[in-house]
N, C-alpha and C positions, 0 to 999 in steps of 0.2 A: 546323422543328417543335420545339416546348418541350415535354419531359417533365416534368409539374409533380409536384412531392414535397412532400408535405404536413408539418407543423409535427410532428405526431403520428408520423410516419414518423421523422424527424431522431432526435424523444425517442426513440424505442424504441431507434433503429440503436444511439443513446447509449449507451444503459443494455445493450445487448446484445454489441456489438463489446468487445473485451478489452484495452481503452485503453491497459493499463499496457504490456504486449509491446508495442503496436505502437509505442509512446512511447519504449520503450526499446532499439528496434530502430534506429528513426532515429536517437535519442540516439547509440548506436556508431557508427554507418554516419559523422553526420558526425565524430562525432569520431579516426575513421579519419581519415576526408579532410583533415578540421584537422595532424592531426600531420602527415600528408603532403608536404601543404602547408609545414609548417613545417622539417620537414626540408631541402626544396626550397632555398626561400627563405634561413632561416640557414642548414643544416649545425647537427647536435645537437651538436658541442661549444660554440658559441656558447650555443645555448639554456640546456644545463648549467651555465652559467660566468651567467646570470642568473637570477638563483633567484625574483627579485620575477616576470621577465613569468612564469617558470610557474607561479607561486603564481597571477597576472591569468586567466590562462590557463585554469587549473582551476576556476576561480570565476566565471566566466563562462560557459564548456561545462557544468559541471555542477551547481556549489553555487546558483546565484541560479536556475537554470530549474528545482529541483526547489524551491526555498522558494517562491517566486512559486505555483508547480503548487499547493503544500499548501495558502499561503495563501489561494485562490481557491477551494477546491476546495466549501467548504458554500455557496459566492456561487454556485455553478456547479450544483450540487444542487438549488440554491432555485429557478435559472431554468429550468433544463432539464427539472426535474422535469415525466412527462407530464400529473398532476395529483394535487393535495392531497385527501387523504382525512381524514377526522375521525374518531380513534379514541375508543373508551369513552370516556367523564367522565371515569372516575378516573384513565386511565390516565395521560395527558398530564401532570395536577396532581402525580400523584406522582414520576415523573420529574423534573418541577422539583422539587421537595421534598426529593429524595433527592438530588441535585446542588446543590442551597442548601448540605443538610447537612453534607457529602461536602467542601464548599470546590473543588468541579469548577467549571472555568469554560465555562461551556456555554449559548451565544446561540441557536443554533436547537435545537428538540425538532422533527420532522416525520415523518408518514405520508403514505408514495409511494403514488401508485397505481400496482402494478409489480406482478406477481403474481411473486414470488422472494420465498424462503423466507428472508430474511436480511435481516441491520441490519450498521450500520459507525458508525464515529466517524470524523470527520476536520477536518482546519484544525492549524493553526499553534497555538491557543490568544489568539489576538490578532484581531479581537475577541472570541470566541471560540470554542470547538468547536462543532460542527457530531453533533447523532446523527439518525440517520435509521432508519426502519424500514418497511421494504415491505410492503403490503398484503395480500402474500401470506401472511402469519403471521397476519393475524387472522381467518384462516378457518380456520385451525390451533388455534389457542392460545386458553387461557381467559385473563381478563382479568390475572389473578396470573401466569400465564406470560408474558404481554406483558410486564410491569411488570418480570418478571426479567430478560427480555432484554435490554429499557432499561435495566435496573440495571448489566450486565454490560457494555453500553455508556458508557456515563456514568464506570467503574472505568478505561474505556481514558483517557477525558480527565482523570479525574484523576491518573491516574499518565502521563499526559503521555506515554504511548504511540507517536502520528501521531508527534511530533518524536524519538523516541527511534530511530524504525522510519528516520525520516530521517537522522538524523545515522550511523547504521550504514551505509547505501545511500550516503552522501560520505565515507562512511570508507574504505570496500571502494574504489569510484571513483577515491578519490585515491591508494590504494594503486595499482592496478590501472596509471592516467595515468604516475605515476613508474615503476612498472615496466617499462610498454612505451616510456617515452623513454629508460630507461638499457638497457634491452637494442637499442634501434635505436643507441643508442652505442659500444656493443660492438658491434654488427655492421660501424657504421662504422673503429672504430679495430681491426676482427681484416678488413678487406677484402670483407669480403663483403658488396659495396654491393646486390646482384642479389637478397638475401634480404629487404630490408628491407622491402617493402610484405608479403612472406608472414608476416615475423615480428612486426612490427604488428598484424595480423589476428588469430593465434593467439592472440595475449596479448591482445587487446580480447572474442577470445570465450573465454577460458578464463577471465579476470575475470568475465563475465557469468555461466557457471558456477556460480562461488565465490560471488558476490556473491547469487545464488539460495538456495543452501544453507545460507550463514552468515543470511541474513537469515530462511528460513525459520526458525533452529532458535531464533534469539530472538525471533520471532512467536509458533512454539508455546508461549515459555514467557511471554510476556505475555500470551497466550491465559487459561493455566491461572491467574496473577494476577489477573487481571480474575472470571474462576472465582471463586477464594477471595475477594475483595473482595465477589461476591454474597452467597456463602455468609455472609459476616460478616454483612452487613446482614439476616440470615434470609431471603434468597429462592435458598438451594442447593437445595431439594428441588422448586422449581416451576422452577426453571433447568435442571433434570437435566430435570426431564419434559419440558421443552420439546424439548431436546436431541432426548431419543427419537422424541419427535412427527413433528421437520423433516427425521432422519436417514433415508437411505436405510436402506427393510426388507430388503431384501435386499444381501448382497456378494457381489460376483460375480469373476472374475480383473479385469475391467476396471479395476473401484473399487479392487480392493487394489492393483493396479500406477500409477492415478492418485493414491493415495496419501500417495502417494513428492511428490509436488509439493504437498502440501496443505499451506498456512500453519496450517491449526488442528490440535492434537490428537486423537486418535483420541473414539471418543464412550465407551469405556470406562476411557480417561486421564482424561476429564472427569470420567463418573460418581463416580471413587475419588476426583478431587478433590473433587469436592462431597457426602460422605457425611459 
């Protein structure tokens, strides 16, 4: 018996399951096992004594499957997407107009059919960015609010954003890789060979940790850049309203302690930005 799963099911799970976590779950898991492995096989004073394979090494586990991810990622929007919606006239026309302007490098403009209150930019910038905005804001927002959020979008590609958020996430990583193969080397050269799969682990999830927190805190602040980049272009005061519009009316403990994990700004951080 065949449980058939329809093409429409797939998109949804898509766009609903939290890809990055689980993305980055694996990510560690093997690259536990890798160094393991590598322990195994050389012994970490060899590894140390060649600095090219763990440059290979590092670049291979981390740097080429997170550029490859980015670069694909508007190819992957465009097919996955569960379906194309057609927003306002003006809306789309100006978004290109304002990224002509702007010197943004920006190949796809698109409306998801996704009923989620939010947009993103993303891609490498080669060929180029990718903005997107879910269908669920235009049952929200007036046509100049749409326009701003696109604006606010468009500020991320041009300030080159997606790769700046990348090149942080391989910075932390590679700190993270050199740290837990010189402390696996210390563990070898002080005896305590019995520690070394616990002390792997510690440092693969205390990097994840860090790698969370430093990354959020330069999110939030390309968050509020993109902000003022609106703002500049005159659409701060329809980008604040929007703000309000999408934001949850009520906080409640759950919201303020979720938070704490939120990549964006608070919505009164924004407001003062854009006044």
């Amino acid at each position: 018996m065949f449980i058939r799963i329809s093409k429409r099911k797939i998109q949804k799970a898509f766009f609903s399951v939290p890809l990055v976590l689980i993305v980055s779950m694996l990510i560690y898991s093997l690259t536990l096992y890798l160094e393991l492995r590598i322990y195994t096989e050389l012994g970490i004073s060899r590894l140390l004594g060649n600095i090219w394979m763990m440059l290979l090494l590092f670049f291979v586990m981390f740097t080429l499957p997170l550029f490859v991810a980015l670069s694909l990622a508007p190819c992957v929007f465009v097919l996955m997407a569960p379906k194309m919606v057609n927003p306002p006239e003006n809306v789309k026309a100006s978004l290109r107009m304002m990224a002509k302007k702007s010197g943004a490098r920006i190949r796809w403009i698109n409306f998801i059919d996704y009923q989620v209150k939010n947009a993103l930019c993303t891609g490498m910038g080669w060929p180029g960015y990718g903005v997107f905005l879910f269908s669920g804001l235009m049952s929200k927002l007036s046509e100049e609010e749409l326009i701003a959020v696109g604006v606010h979008e468009v500020a991320h590609a041009r300030h080159n954003h997606p790769i700046k958020n990348l090149l942080n996430s391989v910075f932390i990583l590679g700190l993270a890789f050199f740290l837990t193969i010189l402390s696996l080397f210390l563990m070898e050269g002080l005896g305590y060979t019995t520690l070394i799969p616990a002390v792997a682990l510690i440092m693969l999830m205390s990097s994840l940790v860090l790698l969370f927190f430093i990354c959020r805190r330069f999110s939030r602040g390309r968050e509020l850049e993109a902000d003022i980049f609106a703002k500049k272009w005159g659409k701060g005061a329809a980008l604040a309203s929007a703000l309000r519009k999408i934001s949850p009316k009520k906080t409640t403990w759950f919201r303020r302690v979720m938070s704490i994990f939120d990549f964006h700004p608070t919505l009164k951080e924004r407001e003062r930005v854009l006044r």
